[in-house]
Every structure is written in structure tokens, then in C-alpha cells.
DOKOL-63297 format. One record per residue (C-alpha): x, y, z; residue number from 1. Coordinates in steps of 0.001 Angstrom, whole numbers. Layout:
BEGIN
{atom {X, Y, Z}, NUM}
...
# end
This chain:
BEGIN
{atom {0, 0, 0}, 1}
{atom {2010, 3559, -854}, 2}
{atom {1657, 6395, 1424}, 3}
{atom {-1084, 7935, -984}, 4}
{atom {-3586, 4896, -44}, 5}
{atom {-2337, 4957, 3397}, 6}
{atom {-3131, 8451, 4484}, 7}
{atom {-6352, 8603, 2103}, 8}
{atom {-8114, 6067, 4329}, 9}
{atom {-11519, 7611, 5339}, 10}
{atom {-12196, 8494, 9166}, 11}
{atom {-10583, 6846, 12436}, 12}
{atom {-8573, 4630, 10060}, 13}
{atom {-6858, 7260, 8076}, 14}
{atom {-6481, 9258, 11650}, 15}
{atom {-4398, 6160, 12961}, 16}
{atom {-2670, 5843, 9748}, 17}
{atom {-1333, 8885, 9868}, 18}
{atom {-450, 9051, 13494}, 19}
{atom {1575, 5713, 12991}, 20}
{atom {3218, 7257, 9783}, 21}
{atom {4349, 10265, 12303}, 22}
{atom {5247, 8015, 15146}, 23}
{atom {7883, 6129, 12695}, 24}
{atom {9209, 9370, 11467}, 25}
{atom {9640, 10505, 15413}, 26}
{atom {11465, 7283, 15704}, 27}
{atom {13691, 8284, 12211}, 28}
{atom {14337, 11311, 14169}, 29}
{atom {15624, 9508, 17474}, 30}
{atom {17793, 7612, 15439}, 31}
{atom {19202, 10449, 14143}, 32}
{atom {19536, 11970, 17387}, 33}
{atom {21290, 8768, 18439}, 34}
{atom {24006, 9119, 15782}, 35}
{atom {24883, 12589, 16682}, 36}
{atom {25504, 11593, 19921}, 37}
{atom {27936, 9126, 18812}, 38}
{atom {29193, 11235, 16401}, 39}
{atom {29920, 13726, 19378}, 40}
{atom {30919, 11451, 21540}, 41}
{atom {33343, 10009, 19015}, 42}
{atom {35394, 13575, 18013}, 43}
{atom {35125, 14644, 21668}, 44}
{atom {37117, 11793, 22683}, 45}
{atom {39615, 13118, 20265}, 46}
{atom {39634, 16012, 20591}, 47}
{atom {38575, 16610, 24510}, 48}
{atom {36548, 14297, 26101}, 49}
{atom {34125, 11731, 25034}, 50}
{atom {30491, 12272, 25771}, 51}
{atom {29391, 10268, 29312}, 52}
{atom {26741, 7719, 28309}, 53}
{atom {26991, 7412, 24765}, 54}
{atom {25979, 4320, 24938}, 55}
{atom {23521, 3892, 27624}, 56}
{atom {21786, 6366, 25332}, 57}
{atom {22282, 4438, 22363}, 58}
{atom {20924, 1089, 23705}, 59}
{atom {17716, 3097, 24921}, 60}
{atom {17519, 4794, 21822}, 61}
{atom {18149, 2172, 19314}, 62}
{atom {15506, -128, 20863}, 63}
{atom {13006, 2957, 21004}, 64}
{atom {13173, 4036, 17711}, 65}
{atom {13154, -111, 16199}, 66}
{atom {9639, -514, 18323}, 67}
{atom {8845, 3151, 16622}, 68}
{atom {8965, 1340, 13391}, 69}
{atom {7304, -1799, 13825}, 70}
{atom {3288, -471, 13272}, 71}
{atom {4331, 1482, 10133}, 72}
{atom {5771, -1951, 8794}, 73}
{atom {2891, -3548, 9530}, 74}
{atom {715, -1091, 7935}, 75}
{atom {2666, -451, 4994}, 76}
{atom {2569, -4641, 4147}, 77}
{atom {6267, -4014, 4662}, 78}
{atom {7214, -7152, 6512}, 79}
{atom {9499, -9972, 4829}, 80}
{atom {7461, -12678, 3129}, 81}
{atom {8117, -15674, 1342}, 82}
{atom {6742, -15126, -2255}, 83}
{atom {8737, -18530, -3568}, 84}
{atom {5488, -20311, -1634}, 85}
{atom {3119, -18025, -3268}, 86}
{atom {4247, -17679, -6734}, 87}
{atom {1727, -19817, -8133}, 88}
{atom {-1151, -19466, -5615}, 89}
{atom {-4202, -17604, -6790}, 90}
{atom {-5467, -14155, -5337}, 91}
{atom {-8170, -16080, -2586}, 92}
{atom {-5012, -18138, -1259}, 93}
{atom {-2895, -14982, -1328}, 94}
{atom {-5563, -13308, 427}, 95}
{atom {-6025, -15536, 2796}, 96}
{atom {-2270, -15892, 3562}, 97}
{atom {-2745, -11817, 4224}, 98}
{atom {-5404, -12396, 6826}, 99}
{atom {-3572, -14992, 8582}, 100}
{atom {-451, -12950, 8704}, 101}
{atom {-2604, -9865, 9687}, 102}
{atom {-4126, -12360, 12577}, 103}
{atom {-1151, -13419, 14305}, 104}
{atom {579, -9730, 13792}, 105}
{atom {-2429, -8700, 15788}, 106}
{atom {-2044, -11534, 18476}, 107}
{atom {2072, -10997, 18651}, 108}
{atom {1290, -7085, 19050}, 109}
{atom {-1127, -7926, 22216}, 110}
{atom {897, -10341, 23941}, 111}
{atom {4150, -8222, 23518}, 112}
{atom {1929, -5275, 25225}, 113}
{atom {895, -7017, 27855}, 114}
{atom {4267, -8349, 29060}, 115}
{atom {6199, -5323, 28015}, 116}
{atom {3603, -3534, 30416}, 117}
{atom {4611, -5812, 32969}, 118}
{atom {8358, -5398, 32472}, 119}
{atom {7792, -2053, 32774}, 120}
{atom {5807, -2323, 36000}, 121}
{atom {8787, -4567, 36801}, 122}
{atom {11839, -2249, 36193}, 123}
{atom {9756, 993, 38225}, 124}
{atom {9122, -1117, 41240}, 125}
{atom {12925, -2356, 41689}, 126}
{atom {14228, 1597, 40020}, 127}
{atom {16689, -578, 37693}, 128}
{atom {18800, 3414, 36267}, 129}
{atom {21561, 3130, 33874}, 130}
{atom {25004, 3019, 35133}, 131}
{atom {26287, 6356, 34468}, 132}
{atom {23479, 8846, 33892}, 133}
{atom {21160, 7345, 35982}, 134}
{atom {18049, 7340, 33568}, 135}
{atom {15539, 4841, 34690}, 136}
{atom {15027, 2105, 32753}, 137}
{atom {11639, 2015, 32579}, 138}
{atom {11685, 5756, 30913}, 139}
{atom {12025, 3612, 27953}, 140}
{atom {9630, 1480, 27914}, 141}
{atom {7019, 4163, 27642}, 142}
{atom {7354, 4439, 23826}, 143}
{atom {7647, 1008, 23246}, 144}
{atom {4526, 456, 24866}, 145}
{atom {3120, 3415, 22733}, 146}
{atom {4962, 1598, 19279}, 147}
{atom {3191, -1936, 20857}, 148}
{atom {-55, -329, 20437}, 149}
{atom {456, 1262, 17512}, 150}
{atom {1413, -2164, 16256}, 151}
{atom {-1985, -3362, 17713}, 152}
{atom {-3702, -1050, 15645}, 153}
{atom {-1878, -1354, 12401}, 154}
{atom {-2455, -4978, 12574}, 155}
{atom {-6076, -4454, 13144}, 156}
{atom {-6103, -2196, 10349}, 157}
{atom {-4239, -4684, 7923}, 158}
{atom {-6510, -7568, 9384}, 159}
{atom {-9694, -5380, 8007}, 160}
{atom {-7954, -4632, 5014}, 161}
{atom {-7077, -8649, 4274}, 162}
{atom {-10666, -9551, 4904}, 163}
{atom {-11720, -7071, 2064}, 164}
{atom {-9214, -8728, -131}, 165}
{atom {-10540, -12164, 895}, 166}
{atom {-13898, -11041, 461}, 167}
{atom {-13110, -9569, -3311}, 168}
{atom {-11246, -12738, -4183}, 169}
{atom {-13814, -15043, -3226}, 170}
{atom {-16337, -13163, -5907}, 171}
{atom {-13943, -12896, -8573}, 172}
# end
């Protein structure tokens, strides 16, 4: 699906389509940020002093913006697939395939929230901090939750969007 289709959806779809299209871009942005820090951190060790943390930020930021990325994947239809299987199936297998990939994307984005929550509830209630700067862990696992919700929602999205498919296949 390009970006055209995507953000032309009608209503509460094309609302959550576009807020997942802006919540990977944030993520594009933290990786960004992420390299400048190393970047920084690299010529100030060589020229004065490297910056403290690098990477303590890095790990925190690496992981935030992956999970950032995850729901526009899924919404996009940009996951890897195995078209060597499907080469010769017709559209209503193909379509079907979709839906069932759709399915468990939906059930892999809810169980990952649920323990992810828990980790987080985890990492507050023993205030697990990075060694050097002292960020608490579980700072982090704010967006990810976010992303892992997103990801719920993109899946449901591509889940609708794969029964439609099914549904036109079938008549055809």
C-alpha cells in the first residue's frame, strides 16, 4: 500500500494511519539523534573528552526508535514474506495468507503489550537506572509500549484490510 492509499483512508482509520506514519518518522528522528551523539561522543574523545553515556543512550535509543517502526511496517505490508510459496497461488489463497499474517501480527502485538507492560511495571518497582546517567530504565519502555499499540492497531487495520481482499477474491 504507498503512502497515498495509506493516508487517504476515510475516518478513524486514516487518523491512525497517519499518526503511525508520524510516530515512525519521530522514531527516524531519534535515530538520528542517536548518531549525533555518537558522532559527538566520538570527536570529543579526540579532541577533549568523550560524551558520558553514549551508549547507555544508544541502547535506549536504538531499541526505542526499532519498536517506533514496527506499526508502520505492519501497515505499509512491509514485513518480509516468502513469495517462492506463493508464486503460483491464486489471489483467494494470497488473500487468505494476508489475513492470517494480519491475525497473528495482531495476536504478537497484544501479547508483547501485555508483558512489556509488565516489564515495565517490573523495572519501576525495583528503580533498575543506567550506570552512568542514571536514567531509569523504565523511561524507555514508555514508547515502546506506545509503538506496541500502535502495532496493535496497524495490525487491526491490515486484518480489516485482508478480509476485504478475501472477500473480493472469493467473488472474482
Amino acid at each position: 500500500m504507498s503512502d497515498v492509499e495509506m493516508n487517504s483512508r476515510p475516518g478513524l482509520a486514516g487518523a491512525a494511519a497517519r499518526l503511525i506514519t508520524l510516530w515512525a518518522l519521530l522514531g527516524g528522528v531519534l535515530l538520528l539523534v542517536v548518531v549525533i551523539v555518537n558522532v559527538v561522543s566520538v570527536i570529543g574523545g579526540v579532541v577533549w573528552k568523550p560524551f558520558p553515556g553514549d551508549f547507555e543512550l544508544t541502547e535506549i535509543g536504538v531499541a526505542v526508535a526499532a519498536f517506533a517502526f514496527l506499526p508502520y511496517c505492519e501497515l505499509i505490508g512491509g514485513n518480509v514474506t516468502a513469495d517462492i510459496f506463493t508464486a503460483r497461488a491464486g489471489p483467494r489463497l494470497i488473500a487468505f495468507f494476508k489475513f492470517l499474517a494480519s491475525l497473528m501480527a495482531l495476536i504478537f502485538a497484544c501479547i508483547l503489550l501485555w508483558r512489556m507492560y509488565h516489564g515495565l511495571l517490573n523495572q519501576k518497582d525495583y528503580n533498575y537506572t543506567t550506570a552512568i546517567l542514571q536514567i531509569p530504565l523504565w523511561w524507555g519502555f514508555v514508547p515502546i509500549l506506545i509503538s506496541l499499540a500502535l502495532l496493535a492497531v496497524a495490525a487491526g487495520l491490515s486484518l480489516r484490510d485482508s478480509l476485504h481482499s478475501f472477500a473480493e477474491a472469493k467473488h472474482a
